[in-house]
N, C-alpha and C positions, 0 to 999 in steps of 0.2 A: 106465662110470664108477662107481664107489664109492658106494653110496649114503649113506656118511657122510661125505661131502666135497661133498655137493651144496649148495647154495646156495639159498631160496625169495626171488627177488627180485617185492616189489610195488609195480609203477603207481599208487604211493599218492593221488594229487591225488582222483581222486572213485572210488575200490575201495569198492563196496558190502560185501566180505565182509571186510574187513581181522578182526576177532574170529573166523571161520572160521579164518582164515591163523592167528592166533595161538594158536588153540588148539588145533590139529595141528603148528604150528612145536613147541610146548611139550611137546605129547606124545610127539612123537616126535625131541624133541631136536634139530630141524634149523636149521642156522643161517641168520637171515631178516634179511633188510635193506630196508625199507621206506623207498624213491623217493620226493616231493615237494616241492613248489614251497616257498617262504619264505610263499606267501599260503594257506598250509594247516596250520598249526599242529595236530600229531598228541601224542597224549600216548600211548608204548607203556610196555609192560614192561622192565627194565633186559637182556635177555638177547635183544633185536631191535636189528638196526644200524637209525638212523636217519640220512637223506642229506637234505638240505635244497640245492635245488640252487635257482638265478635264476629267475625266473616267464616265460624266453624261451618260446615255446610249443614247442619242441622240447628243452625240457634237460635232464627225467627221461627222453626215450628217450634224448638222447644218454649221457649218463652208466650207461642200464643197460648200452647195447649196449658202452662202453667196459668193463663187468666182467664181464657174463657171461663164462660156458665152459662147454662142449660136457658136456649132460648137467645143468646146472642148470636149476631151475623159473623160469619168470615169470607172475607175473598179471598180465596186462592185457586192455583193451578197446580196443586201438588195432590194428586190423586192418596197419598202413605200419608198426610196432613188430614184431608176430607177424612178419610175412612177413621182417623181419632177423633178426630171433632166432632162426627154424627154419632160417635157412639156417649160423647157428654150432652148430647141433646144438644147441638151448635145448630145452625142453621147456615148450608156453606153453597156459594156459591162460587163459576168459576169465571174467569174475565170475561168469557161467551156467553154468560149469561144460563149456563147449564146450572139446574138445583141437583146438588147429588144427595143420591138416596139410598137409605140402607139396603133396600132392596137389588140394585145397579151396582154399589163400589162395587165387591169383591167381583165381576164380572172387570172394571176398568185395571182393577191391581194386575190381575190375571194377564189380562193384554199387554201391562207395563213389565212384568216379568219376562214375558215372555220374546219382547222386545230388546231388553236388556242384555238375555240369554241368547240373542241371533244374535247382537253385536257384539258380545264378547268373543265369540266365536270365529267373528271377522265379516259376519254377514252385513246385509245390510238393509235397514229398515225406513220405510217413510215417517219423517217427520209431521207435525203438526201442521194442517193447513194454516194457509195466510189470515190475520186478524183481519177480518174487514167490516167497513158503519154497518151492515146488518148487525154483525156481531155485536158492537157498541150499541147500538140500536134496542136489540133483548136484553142483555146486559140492563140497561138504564131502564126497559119498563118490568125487570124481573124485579130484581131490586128495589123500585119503589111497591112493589106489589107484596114484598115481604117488607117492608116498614111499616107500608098501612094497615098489615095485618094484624 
């Protein structure tokens, strides 16, 4: 795909790097359209699409997986998002900076399941580590590293 025809679509509702995304969108002139609920009011730059979609707990993935195409960016943290979007040939990345890959999701679903399944149950499971500048840090040179590609 063209690299100036790609698209950087982001999981806007809780994207820790949304200013990473805008300031590699801006640099490198790529066109970004920033996902979000009606109950997350975002203030962007006039040169980013902003999509405000219902607060149903699936309606920014539905609406991304309706525009993607094959060879656009998405940021997200939703492991059941990544694993559709790699399969239309999306290019997904996660706020840390991780590239997810066909080969890995069903390995992170699995985990997420199974996580799920100890808490319903009453158990109790660790959370996500703390976001920290390392994080941002790969984040922002992963990311420019798939635009330049």
């Amino acid at each position: 795909m063209d690299k100036e025809k790609r698209t950087i679509y982001v999981d806007a509702d809780s994207c820790p790097v949304k200013e990473e995304v805008l300031l590699l969108a801006a640099q490198y002139k790529v066109p970004t359209t920033f996902v979000s609920s009606y109950a997350h009011q975002l203030t962007l730059p006039a040169f980013v699409e902003q999509v405000t979609v219902d607060t149903d707990k699936e309606a920014v993935d539905l609406y991304v997986m309706n525009q993607v195409k094959k060879g656009d960016i998405c940021v997200t943290q939703d492991h059941a998002l990544a694993s559709l979007l790699l399969a239309k040939g999306t290019l997904v990345l996660s706020p840390k900076g991780y590239l997810f890959k066909e080969e890995t999701i069903q390995q992170l679903l699995d985990f997420r399941f199974l996580s799920q399944k100890e808490r319903r149950m009453g158990g109790r499971t660790k959370g996500p580590k703390a976001f920290t500048k390392k994080d941002r840090q790969f984040f922002l040179e992963n990311l420019e590293k798939i635009i330049k590609k």
